[in-house]
C-alpha positions as CSV (number, residue, x, y, z in Angstrom):
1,X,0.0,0.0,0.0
2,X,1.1,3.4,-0.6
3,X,1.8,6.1,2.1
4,X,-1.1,8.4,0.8
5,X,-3.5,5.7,-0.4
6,X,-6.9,6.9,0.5
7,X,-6.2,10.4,0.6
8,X,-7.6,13.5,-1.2
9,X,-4.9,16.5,-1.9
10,X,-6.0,20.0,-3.4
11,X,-3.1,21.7,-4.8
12,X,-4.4,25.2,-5.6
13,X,-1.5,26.7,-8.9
14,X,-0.8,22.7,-9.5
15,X,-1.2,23.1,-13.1
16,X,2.9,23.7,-13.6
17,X,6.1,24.6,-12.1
18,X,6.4,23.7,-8.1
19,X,2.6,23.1,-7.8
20,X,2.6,20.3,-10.8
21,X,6.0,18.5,-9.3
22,X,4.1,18.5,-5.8
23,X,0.6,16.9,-7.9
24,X,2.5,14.2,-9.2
25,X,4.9,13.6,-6.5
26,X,1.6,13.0,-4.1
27,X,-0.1,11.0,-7.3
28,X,3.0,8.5,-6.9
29,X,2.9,7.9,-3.2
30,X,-0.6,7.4,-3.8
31,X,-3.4,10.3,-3.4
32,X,-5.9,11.8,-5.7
33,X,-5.3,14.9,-6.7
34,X,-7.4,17.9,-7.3
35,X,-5.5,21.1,-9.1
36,X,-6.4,24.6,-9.7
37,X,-5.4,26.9,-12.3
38,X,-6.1,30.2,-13.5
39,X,-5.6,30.2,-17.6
40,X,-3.0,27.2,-18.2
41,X,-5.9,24.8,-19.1
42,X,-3.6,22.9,-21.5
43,X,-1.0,22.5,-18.8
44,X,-3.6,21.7,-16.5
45,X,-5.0,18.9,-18.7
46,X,-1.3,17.5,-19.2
47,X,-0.8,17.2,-15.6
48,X,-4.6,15.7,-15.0
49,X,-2.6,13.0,-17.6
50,X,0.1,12.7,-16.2
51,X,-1.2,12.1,-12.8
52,X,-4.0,9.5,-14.0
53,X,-1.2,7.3,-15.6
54,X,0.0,6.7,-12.0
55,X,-3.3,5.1,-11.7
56,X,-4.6,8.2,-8.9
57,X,-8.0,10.0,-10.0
58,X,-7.7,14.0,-10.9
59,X,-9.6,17.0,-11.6
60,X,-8.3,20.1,-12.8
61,X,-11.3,23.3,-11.7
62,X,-10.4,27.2,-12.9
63,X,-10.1,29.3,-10.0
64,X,-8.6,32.2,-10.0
65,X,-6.8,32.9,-6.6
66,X,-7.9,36.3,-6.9
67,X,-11.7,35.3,-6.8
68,X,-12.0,34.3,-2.9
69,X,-15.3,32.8,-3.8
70,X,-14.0,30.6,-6.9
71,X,-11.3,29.2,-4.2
72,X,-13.7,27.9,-1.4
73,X,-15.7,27.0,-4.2
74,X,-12.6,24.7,-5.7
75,X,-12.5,23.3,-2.7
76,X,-16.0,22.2,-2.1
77,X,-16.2,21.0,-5.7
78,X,-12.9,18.4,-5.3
79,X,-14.6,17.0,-1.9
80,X,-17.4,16.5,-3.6
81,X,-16.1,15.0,-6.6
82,X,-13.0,13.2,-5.1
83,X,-15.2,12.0,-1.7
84,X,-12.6,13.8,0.9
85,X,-10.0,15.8,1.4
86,X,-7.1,15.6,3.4
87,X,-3.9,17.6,2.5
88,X,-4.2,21.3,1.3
89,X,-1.1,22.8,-0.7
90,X,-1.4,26.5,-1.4
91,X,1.2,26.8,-4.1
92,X,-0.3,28.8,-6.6
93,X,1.7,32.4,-6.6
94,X,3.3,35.3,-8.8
95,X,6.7,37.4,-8.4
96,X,6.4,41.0,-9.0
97,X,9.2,43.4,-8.2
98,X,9.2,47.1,-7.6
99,X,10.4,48.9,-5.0
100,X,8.1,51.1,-2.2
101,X,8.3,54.3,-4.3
102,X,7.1,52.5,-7.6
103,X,4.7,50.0,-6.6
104,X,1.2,50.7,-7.1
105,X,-1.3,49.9,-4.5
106,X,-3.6,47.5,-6.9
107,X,0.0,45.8,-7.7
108,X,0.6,45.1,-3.4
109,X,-3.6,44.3,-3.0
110,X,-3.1,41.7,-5.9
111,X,-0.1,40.0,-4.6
112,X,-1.6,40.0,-1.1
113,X,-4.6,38.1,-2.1
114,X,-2.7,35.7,-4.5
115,X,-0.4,34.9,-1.6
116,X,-2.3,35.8,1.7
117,X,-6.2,36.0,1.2
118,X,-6.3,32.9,-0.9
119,X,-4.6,30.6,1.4
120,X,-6.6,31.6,4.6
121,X,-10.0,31.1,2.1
122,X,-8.8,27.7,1.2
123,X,-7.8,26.8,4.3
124,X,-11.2,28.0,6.1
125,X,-13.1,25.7,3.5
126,X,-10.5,22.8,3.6
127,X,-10.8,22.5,7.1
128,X,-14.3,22.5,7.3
129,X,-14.2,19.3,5.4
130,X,-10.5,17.6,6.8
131,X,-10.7,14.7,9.1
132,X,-8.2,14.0,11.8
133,X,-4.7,13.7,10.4
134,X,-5.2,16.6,7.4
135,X,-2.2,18.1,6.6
136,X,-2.5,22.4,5.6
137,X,0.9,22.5,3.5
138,X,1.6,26.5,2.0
139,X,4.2,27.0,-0.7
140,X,6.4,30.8,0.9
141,X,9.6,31.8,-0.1
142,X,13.1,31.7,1.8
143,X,13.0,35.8,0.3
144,X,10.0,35.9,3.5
145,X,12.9,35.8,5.7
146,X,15.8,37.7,4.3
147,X,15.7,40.3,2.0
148,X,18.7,40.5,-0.1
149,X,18.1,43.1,-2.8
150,X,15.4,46.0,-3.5
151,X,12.1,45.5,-5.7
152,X,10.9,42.3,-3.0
153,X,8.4,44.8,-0.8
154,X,5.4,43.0,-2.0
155,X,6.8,39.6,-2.4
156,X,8.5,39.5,0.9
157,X,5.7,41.1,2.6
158,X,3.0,38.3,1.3
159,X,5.3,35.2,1.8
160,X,6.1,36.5,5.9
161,X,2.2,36.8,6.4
162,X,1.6,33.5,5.2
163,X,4.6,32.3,8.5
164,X,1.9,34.3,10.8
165,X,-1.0,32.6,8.7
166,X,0.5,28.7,8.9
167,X,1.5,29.3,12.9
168,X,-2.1,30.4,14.0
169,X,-3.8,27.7,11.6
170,X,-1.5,25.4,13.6
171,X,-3.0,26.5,16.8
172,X,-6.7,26.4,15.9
173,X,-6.3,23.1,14.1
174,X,-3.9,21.5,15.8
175,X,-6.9,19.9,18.4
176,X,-8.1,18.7,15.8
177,X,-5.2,16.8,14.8
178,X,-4.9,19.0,11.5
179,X,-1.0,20.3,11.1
180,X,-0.3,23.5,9.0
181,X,3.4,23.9,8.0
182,X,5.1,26.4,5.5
183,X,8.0,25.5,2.9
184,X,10.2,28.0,1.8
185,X,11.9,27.3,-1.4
186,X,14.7,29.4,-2.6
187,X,15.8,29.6,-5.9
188,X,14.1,26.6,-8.2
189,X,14.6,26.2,-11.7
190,X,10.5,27.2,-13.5
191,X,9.4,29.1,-16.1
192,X,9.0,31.8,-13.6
193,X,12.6,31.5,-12.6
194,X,14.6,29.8,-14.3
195,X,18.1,28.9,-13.9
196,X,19.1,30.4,-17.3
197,X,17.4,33.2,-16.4
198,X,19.0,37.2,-16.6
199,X,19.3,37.0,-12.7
200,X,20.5,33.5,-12.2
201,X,24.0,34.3,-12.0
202,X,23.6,36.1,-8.8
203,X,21.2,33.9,-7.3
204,X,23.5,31.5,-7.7
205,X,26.6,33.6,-5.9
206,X,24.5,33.6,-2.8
207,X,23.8,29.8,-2.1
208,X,26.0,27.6,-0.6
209,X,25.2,24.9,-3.2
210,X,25.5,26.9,-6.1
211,X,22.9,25.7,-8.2
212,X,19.1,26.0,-8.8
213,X,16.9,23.5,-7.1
214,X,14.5,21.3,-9.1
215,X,10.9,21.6,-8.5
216,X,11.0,17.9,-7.2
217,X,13.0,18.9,-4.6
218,X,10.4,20.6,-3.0
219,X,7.9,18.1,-3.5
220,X,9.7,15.7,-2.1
221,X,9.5,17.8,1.3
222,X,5.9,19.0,0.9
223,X,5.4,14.7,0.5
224,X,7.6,14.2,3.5
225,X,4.8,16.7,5.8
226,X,1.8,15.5,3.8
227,X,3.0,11.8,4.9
228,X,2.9,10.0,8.7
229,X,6.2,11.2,9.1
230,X,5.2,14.6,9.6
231,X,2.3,14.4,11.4
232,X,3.8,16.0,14.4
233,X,5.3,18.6,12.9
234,X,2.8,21.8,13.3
235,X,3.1,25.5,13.0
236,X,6.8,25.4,11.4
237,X,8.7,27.1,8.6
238,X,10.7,24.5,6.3
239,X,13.9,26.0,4.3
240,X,14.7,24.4,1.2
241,X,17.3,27.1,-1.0
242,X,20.7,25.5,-1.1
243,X,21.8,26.8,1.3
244,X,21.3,30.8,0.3
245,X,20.5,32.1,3.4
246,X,22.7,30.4,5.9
């Protein structure tokens, strides 16, 4: 048997990148999978593919992140379609960069409910419907914990709320036997940044490993919480960057 056999997980931005790795990487160990996207429906039907020739069941629903009321409605459409749900990633995200004095207001609001508003809506609705042992799993950013350059006000800002977001979901869930943890990737090699990017060079400079992670990587860790190995780990933040900011 497989260690997520039985299991529901709703990836919300699983249609590529980190979000897709983590749908297939909790397809192999055994869980249905239910994805969001936003306007990769293509990509969104590849991985719904890719995941069903594992043998799992998946469902790929639009939802824009933006739209707090298309998220909780994601969510209660994949419990009702996939007959549970039990682990919760909130991967989907943008990068914008401008600093204080050039970012707009609209530009900071959007981020913040990508990021921030999204996650709590999923996680409100998810955990209305999670049994003991659901896992709450949110994809932030090691740049939530060190800013190394200007432009990040907005991205940093968004990905440090969601720390405050995962460690009170931790306390209000955590009777319930319902973890929430954060993983903080650094710099992973996507078509939003690649590792043959303009800025990879310096990205690069600043990690002890000096390369680009692989979006497996951090699947393999968001697997590792969404498993019974992590079922006592609640309310924590999870570096995975190589090492860039030791």
């Amino acid at each position: 048997m497989s260690r997520l056999s039985h299991k529901v997980a709703f990836i919300t931005g699983g249609s590529r990148g980190i979000g897709a790795a983590i749908a297939l990487k909790l397809a192999g160990d055994g869980a249905d999978i239910a994805i969001t996207y936003t306007s990769a429906a293509a990509k969104a039907d590849t991985t719904v593919k890719a995941i069903e020739k594992l043998g799992r069941r998946a469902i790929a629903i639009k939802a824009d992140n933006t739209d707090a009321a298309a998220v909780a409605n994601a969510v209660n459409e994949a419990h009702a379609r996939l007959g549970r749900l039990d682990i919760l990633v909130n991967s989907a995200g943008v990068y914008t960069m401008d600093t204080v004095d050039a970012l707009e207001l609209q530009e900071f609001d959007r981020v913040m409910s990508i990021h921030v508003r999204a996650s709590f809506v999923a996680a409100k609705a998810a955990a209305a419907l999670m049994p003991a042992g659901g896992r709450i799993i949110s994809i932030g950013s090691n740049l939530a914990e060190i800013v190394p350059f200007p432009g990040l006000i907005a991205y940093s800002t968004s990905k440090a709320a969601l720390i405050g977001l995962t460690k009170a979901l931790a306390r209000d869930l955590g009777p319930r036997e319902i973890t929430a943890n954060i993983v903080h990737p650094g710099s992973t090699d996507t078509d939003m940044n690649p590792a043959d990017g303009d800025h990879a060079e310096g990205q690069r400079a600043r990690m002890a490993i000096p390369r680009f992670g692989e979006a497996r990587d951090i699947a393999g860790l968001v697997a590792f919480l969404a498993g019974e190995e992590g079922r006592f780990i609640n309310g924590t933040s999870l570096t995975i960057d190589g090492g860039a900011n030791t």
